[in-house]
Each structure stands twice: as C-alpha cells, then as structure tokens.
N, C-alpha and C positions, 0 to 999 in steps of 0.2 A: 141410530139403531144399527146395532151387529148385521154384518150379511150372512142371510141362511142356507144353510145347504140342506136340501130335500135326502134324508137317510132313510127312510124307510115307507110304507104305504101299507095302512091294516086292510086286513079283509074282515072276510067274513066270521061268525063267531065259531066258536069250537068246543062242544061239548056245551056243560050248563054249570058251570063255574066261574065264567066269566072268560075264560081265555077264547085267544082271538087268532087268525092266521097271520101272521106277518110276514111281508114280503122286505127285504131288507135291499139296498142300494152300495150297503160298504163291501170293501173284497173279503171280510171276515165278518159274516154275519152279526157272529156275537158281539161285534166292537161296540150296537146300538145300546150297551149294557154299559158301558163305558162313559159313553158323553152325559151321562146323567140326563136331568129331565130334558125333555122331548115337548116340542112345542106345536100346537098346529101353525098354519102359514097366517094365519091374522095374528099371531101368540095369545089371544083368548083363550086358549087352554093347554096344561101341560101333563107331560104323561112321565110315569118311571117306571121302567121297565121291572116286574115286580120277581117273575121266574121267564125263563126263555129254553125252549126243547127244537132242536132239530127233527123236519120233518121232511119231505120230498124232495120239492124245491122251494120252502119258504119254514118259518118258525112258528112255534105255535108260544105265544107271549101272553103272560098274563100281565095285569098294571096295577099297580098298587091304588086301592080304591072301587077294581072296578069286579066286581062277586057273580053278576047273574049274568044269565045267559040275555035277556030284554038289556042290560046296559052295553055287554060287547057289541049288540046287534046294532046299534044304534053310533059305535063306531066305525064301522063299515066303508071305507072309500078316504077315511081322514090320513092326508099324509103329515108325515113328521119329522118336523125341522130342528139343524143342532146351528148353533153360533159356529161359523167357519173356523173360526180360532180354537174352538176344542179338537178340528180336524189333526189328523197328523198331517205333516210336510210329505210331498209327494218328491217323489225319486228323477231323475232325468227320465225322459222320455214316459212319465207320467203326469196323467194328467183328471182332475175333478172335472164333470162334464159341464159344470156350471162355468168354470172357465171357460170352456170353448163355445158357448152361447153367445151369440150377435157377435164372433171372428167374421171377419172379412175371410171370402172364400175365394182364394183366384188362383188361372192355372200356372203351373210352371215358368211360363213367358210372362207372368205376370200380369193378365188379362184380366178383370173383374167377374165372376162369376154368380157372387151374390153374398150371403149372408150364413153363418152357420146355427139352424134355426131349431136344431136337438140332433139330443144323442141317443137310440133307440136301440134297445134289444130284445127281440122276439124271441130267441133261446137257440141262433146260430149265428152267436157274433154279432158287436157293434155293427150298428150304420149309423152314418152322418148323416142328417138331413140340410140338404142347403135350398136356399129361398133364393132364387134367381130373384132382377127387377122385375121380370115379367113371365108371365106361363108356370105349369107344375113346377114343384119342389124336385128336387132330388134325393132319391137315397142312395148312399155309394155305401161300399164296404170301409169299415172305418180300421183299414190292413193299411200298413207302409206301405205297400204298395199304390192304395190308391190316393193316399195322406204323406206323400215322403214328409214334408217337414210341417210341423207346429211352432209357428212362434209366437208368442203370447204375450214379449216386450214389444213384438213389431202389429200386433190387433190380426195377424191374419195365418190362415191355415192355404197350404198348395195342396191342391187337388188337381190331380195325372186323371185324366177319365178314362175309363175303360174305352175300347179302340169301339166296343159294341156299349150303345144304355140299349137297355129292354124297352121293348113302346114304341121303340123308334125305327124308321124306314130307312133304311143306307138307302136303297133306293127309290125313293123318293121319288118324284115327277119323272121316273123314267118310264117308258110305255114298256111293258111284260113282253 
C-alpha cells in the first residue's frame, strides 16, 4: 500500500448544493485539484474535486457526486489523503510534515530530547511538537532558529531551546 499524505480536511457544508468548506494542507491550495481522486484514511472512500472557489482562509469545494446540502453535511471532519508519489519533490530546506513525524529530537550536543510528535499551525507560524520520554510535550517554534538543522537521512531534527519555555520556573526551588 502507497504512503499517504493527509492534503486537505472538509468542513462544514456551504450553502445547499452540496458544496463544502475546505481546508487544504498544500502551499497552493488549488494543487488539491491536481492529484486527482482524494481518498479518506481507511481508502473506503474517494472524492474529486468537482469545482473549488477561494474563500477567507479555506475553499469552498464541491465533489463530484456529492448535490445536497444532507450529503456535504455528512462530510464534515473527513480528511483527505493523496498517494505520496503524486506529491511534488520538495526543494532544500523543504520539507512534508509527515516526514518529520517520529524524527528523533536532540539538542545541538546531541542530547536525546524525545520524538518529533507534529506539526501544528494555529495561524502564527509552525510549531513542532516534541514527546520527551517522560512529562509534557513541547511546542517550540518550528524557525531556524529554534530547528537549525533537519536531517532526514540521519532520523533526527536539532532543537536550540529557547534560553526561557513558558511554564517553566528558572527559579525554581529558590526561596523569593
């Protein structure tokens, strides 16, 4: 079985013709037009994109097949997967986020820090999240700066921590 890469995630429905919000994953929305059919994550079912409109921050897609407003709703939360190989080849210092899932995460000195456990973007910028062995996750900013190198022949990403993480006590066990 091909390995998938997650491009897109529907919402909610839009209007009563069937179309739907779409949220897209690629750096040119409309590329989801391109990979042809769209699969969900079991491949049970496939989708093709039938029209696609620009809208705020996400697309408003209709599917071929899909007419009423009861069948988009019923789409709602299904994300959708292309075979890696229809992706384009990514450039130096680029990188798919499925790549960097389960990277070994360590610092500079080469320390073990943990695991690279997603890639999240709330709408200021990448974060990494990394899974220490033990206690919370981390979220760092996912900037050269706090990521100088990715290597992806060698299984591991270098993480520089910020000199401050939020949460945390510099001082610590000392009396005020």
């Amino acid at each position: 079985m091909p390995e998938l890469v997650c491009v897109a995630r529907i919402g909610a429905a839009h209007g009563v013709r069937g179309a739907v919000k779409l949220w897209t994953f690629t750096e040119d929305p409309f590329a989801i037009r391109r990979y042809g059919l769209l699969s969900s994550k079991d491949g049970k079912r496939q989708f093709e994109v039938a029209q696609a409109r620009e809208a705020k921050d996400h697309l408003v897609a209709t599917f071929k097949g899909v007419t009423t407003r009861d069948e988009a709703e019923r789409l709602n939360g299904i994300e959708l997967y292309v075979a890696r190989e229809k992706l384009p080849a990514t450039d130096a210092d680029e990188y798919y986020h499925t790549d960097l899932i389960g990277l070994a995460a360590v610092t500079p000195d080469g320390d073990a820090l943990g695991r690279v456990l997603a890639i999240h973007n709330f709408g200021a910028g990448d974060l990494i999240e990394i899974a220490p062995p033990k206690g919370p996750t981390l979220l760092l900013p996912f900037t050269n700066a706090v990521v100088p190198e990715v290597d992806l022949a060698g299984g591991r990403v270098v993480i520089a921590l910020p000199q401050e993480i939020e949460g945390e006590d510099k001082d610590e066990g000392r009396d005020a």
